[in-house]
N, C-alpha and C positions, 0 to 999 in steps of 0.2 A: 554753581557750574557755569564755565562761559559758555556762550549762546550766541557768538557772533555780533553782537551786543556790549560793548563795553559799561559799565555800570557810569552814572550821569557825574558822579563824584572825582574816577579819573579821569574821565573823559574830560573833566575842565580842568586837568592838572595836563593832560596833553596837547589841549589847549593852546594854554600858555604854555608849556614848553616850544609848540611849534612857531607861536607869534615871536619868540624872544630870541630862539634860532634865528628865524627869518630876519629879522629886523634889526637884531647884535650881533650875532656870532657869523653866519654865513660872510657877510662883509668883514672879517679880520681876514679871509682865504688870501684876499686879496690884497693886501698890505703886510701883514706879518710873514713872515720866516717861518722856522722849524718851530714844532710844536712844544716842546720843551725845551727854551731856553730862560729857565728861570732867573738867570743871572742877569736878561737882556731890561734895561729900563723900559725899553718900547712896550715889551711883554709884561713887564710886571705894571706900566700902568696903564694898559689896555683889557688885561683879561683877567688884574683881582679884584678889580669892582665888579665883574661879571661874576666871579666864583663868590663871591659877597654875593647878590642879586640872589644866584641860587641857591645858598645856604640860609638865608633867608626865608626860602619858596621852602625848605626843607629836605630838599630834591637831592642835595650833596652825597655824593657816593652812599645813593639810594640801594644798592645791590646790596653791601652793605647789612650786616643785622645791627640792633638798638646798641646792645653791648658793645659795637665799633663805630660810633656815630650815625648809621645810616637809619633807613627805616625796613632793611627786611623786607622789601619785596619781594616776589616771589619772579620766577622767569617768564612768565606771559606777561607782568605790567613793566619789567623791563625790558622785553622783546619790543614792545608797543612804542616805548621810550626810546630806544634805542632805532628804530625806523628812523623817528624822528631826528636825533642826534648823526644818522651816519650820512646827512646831508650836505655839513660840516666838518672839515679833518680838528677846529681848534674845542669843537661841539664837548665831546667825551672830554677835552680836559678841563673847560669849563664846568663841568657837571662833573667830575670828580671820578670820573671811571673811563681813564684811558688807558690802552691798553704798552706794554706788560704789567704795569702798575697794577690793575686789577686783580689780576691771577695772583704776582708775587705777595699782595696785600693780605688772599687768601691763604698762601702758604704758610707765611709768617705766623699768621694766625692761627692756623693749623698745630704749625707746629716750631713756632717760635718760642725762644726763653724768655721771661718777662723781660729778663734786659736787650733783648734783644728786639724785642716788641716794644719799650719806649727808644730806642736808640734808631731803630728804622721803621717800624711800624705807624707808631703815631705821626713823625712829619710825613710819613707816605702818605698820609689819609688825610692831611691837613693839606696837601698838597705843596707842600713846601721843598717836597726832592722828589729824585724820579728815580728808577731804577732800571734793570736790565735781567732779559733770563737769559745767562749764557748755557746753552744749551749743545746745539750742532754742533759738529765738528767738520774739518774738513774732509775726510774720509767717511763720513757718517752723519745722517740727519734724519731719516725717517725708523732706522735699524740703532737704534742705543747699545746693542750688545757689538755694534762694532769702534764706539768709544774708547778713545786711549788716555785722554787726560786723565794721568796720575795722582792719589794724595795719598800720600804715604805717611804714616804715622812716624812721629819723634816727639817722646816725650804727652806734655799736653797740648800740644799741636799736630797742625798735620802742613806738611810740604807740598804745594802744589806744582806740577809740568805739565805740561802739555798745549796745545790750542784750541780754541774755539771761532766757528765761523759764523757769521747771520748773528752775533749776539746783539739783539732788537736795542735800541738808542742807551746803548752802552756808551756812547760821547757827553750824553749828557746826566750821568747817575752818577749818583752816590755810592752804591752797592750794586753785587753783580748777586744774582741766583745760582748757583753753577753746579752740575752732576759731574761728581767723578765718580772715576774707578779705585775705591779701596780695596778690594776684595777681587782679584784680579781671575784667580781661579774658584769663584762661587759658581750656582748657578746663572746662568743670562741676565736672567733678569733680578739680581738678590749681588750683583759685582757693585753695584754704584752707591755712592751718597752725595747726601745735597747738605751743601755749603752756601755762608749767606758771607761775602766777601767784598769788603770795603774797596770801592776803587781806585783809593789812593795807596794802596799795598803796594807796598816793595815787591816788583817781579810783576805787577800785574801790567802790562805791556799794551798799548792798541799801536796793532800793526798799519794798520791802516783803517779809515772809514768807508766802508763801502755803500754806495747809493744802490740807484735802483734807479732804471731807465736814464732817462735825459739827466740827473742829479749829475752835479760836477763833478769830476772826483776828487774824493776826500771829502767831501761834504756830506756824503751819506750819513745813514744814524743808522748802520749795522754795521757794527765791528769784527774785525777780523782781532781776534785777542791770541797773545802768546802769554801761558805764564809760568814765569822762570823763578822756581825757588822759592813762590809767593808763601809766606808762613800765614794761616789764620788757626785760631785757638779752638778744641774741640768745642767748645761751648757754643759757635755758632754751625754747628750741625745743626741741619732742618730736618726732623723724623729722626727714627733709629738707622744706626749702621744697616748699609745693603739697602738700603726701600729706598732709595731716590726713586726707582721708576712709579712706585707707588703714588710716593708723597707728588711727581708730577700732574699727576690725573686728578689732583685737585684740583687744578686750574684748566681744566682742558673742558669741561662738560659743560658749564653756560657759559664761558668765553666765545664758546664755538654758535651758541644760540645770537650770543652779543652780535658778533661779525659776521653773521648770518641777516639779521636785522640792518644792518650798518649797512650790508651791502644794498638789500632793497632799499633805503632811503637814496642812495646811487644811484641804483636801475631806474624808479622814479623819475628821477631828475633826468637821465636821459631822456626816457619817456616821454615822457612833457615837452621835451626837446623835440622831439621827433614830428610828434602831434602839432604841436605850431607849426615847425616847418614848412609839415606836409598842407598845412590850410592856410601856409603866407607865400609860396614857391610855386611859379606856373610854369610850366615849361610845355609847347606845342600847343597853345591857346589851353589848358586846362591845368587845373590845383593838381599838384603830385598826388594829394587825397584822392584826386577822381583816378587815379592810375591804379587798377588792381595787382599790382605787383607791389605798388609801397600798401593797399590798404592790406593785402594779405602779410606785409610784415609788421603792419600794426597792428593785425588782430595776431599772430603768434606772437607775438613781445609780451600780449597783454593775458593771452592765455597762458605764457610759461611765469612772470610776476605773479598772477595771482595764484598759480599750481604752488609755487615754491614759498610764498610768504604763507598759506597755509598749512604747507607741509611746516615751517622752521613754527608758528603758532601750534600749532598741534602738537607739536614735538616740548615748546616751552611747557604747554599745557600739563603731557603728560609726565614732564620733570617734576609740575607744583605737587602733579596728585601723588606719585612715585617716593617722594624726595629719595631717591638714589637713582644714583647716574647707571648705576650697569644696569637696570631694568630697562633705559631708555637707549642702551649704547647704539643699537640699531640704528633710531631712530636718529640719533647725533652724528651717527656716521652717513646716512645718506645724505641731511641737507649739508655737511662738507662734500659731501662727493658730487653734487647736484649744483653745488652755490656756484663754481666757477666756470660752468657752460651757461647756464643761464645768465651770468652776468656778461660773458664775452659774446653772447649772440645778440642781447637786446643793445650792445653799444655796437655792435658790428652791425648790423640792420641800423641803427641811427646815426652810422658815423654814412653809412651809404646812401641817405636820406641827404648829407647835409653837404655831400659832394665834395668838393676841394676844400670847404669850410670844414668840413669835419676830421679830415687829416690836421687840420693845420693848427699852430697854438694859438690860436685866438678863439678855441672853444678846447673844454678838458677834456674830451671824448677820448685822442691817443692815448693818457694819461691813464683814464678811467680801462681802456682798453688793456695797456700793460697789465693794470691791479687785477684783472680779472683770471691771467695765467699766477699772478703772488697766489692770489687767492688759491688755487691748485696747488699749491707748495706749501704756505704758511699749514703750522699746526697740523701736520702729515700732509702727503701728496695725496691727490685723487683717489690710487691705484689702493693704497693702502684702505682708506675706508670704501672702497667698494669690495676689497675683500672681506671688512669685517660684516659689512653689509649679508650679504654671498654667507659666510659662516652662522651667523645669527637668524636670518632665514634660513636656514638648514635643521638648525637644531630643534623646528618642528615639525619635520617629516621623518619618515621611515621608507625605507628602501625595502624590497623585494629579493626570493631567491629564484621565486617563480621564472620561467624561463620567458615566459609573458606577461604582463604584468594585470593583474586585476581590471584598471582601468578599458583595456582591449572589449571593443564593442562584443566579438564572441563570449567574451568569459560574462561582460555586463548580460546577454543575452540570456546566457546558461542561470547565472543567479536571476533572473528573472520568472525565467519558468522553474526551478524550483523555489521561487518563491509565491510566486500567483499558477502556477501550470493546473493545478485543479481546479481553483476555484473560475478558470476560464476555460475551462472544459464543463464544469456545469451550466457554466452559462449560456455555451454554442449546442448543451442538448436541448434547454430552457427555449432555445430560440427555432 
């Protein structure tokens, strides 16, 4: 049982994961590019002596069970890890678990064909390609039953139409993920299937690259994809016909713990930021520290990190004891719905700390600020899991027909005396 306590054994494996971040990986942010360009020389001979380093340490796409080269950890020793890694954006793919890679690796695995699982599975894990989950669409991102891309069946194929929006570093993959609509009039949720779709397919289209904040345009790594007429063969169906929305939720339930974690190693780092600041920055003869308006937003910074990385701990915890995800869905739906205000208030409180320095790009605070509304977006919006929040707390109460309800100090009053009303009548005669 954990105990707040990490056992002495990973503790020196997180360790060294943190020296080797610190020391190797942090310093690529600042020299390399986009995080997947494995075609780039710079990249490959900057970051596969590091992925060497950590396959070495054992540590390689550790999420991972034995049977896929990893080692099977469980979600609280990669929640732990991943603090560590979300420090770094080159981190996770040094270590072999960057994300959509990780989910699609799961899918694959799930419910890939063996040939389909050495054709993209194994260089996915080897890290040798990247992939994409085209998912969103334009009309639709949080609501799947309002999805229009088409695969229509011919033969043993199926034909693809339609578009896809947000599809995550589709610029740089091999293959796409992609949910369509075969089943047009099934049920909502039982219309789609998941297709594993090579990017060089005739018809598969990128309309454009879409960024995200300051990124130039075109230079983003989310795709706006169109695809016209694209043939792929039924053999790379992912699950059976209809359960795309199924077979998605495999990838959604420690993805969400991962970038949960990623983000506290972020917040951290602000943190820390803040804290120097405030003890290197005088302004009116005294340290910003002695000012009780920045210490009051450094003690709520520090009380909402450590609420939330216990709550996201607790939650990994009870996935290991659980192993299934709809036991803990609750609990996976609040730290989404909880991760992207605490992340925008503790860089918002430190970008206010750091005054014109912290607007400006010569610290990543705007940056960090933007990620904190993705973060509200990515993997459902806010709104979405605080309703499932809201639902799943519900489903342990009961309602009244009473016209008052039980809890009403009258009626508490009435169960009281008859529950004790004699035995406090003997006692006022006794007395």
């Amino acid at each position: 049982m954990w105990d707040f306590e990490t056992d002495q054994e990973y503790q020196s494996v997180l360790s060294w994961a943190d020296d080797f971040v610190t020391s190797k990986v942090e310093p690529l942010d600042m020299v390399l590019g986009a995080t997947k360009e494995y075609d780039d020389p710079d990249f490959i001979r900057q970051i596969r002596p590091l992925q060497h380093e950590v396959k070495e340490r054992g540590l390689w796409a550790c999420h991972l069970g034995p049977e896929l080269g990893g080692l099977g950890f469980g979600q609280l020793k990669l929640a732990l890890l991943n603090e560590i890694l979300g420090r770094s954006r080159f981190a996770p793919v040094v270590f072999g678990c960057q994300a959509p890679d990780t989910g699609n690796a799961e899918i694959l695995a799930h419910y890939g064909t063996e040939d389909l699982k050495k054709k993209y599975l194994q260089p996915l894990l080897d890290g040798e390609i990247s992939s994409s989950y085209s998912m969103t669409e334009p009309q639709g991102g949080s609501d799947p039953t309002q999805f229009q891309c088409r695969a229509e069946e011919d033969g043993d194929q199926f034909v693809i139409n339609g578009e896809k929006w947000f599809s995550s570093s589709a610029r740089y993959a091999s293959f796409l993920i992609t949910m369509t609509v075969t089943d047009p009039d099934a049920a909502p949720h039982q219309r789609m299937t998941m297709f594993v779709i090579p990017t060089d397919t005739p018809g598969v289209n990128i309309v454009r690259n879409v960024g995200v904040g300051s990124e130039a345009p075109g230079e983003g790594t989310h795709a706006y994809i169109r695809y016209e007429n694209a043939r792929v063969s039924k053999s790379n169906m992912l699950g059976p016909r209809g359960q795309a929305f199924a077979v998605s939720q495999t990838r959604l339930g420690g993805g969400r713990i991962h970038h949960a974690m990623r983000t506290i190693g972020q917040i951290k780092m602000a943190f820390d930021m803040m804290c120097e600041r405030a003890l290197s920055r005088k302004t009116k003869g005294e340290l910003l520290a002695d000012k009780q308006m920045v210490q009051e937003k450094i003690a709520d910074s520090w009380i909402e990190m450590e609420q939330f990385r216990l709550l996201v701990l607790r939650t990994a915890w009870r996935i290991d004891q659980y192993n299934d995800y709809l036991k803990v869905r609750k609990d996976i739906a609040a730290i989404k719905a909880v991760m992207p205000k605490v992340y925008h208030d503790i860089i918002s409180r430190c970008i206010q700390v750091h005054g014109s320095l912290g607007v400006s790009n010569e610290l990543p605070l705007s940056g960090m600020l933007l990620s904190s509304y993705v973060m509200g977006i990515a993997d459902g919006p806010t709104e979405v899991h605080k309703v499932t929040v809201a639902r799943q707390v519900l489903r342990d109460y009961e309602g009244t027909d009473q016209l008052f309800p039980d809890y009403t100090l009258p009626n508490r009053k009435a169960e009281a005396i008859a529950e004790f009303g004699e035995q406090i009548e003997r006692e006022v005669e006794n007395w």
